[in-house]
N, C-alpha and C positions, 0 to 999 in steps of 0.2 A: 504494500500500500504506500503511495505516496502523499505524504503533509502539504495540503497547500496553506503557503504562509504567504500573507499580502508582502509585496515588498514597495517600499515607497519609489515614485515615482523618477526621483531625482539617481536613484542608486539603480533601479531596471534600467536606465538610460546610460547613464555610467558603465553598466555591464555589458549590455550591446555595443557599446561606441566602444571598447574592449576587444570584446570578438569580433566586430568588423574592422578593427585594425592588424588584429593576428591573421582574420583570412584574409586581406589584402595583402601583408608583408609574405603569409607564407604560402596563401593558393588554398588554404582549406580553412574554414573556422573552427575555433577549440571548441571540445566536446565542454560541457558545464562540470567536469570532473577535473581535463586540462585546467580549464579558466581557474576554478577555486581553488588549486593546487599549486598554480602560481601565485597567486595575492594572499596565500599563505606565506611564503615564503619572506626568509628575513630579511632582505636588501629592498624585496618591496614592500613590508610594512615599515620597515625604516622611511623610506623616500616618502610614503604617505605619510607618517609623523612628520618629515622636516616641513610638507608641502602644507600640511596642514596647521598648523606652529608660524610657519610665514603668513599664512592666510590671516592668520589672529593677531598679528602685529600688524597686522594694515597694509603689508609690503605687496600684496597686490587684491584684486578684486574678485570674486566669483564670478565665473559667467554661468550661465544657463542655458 
């Protein structure tokens, strides 16, 4: 059985714009296994701490 859990808007968006950059670069789009097994990973929760941390000091703006 699979959980559906709403996800909010701004992060299903986030996650597509994701996998349409992986299957651009690589010619096939990551399975949702691929995808959350990389943004596990430590260099990319790092780089989301710094990017997020910059974001809260005002050094740049959000887009949408």
């Amino acid at each position: 059985m699979t959980s559906q859990t709403t996800i909010d808007p701004l992060l299903a968006s986030a996650l597509a714009d994701a996998a349409d950059f992986v299957g651009q670069v690589t010619g096939t789009e990551p399975t949702p296994a691929e995808l959350a097994d990389a943004l596990k990973r430590y260099f990319v929760l790092n780089e989301i701490k710094e990017h997020i941390l910059m974001l809260r000091s005002g050094a740049t703006e959000i887009s949408e």
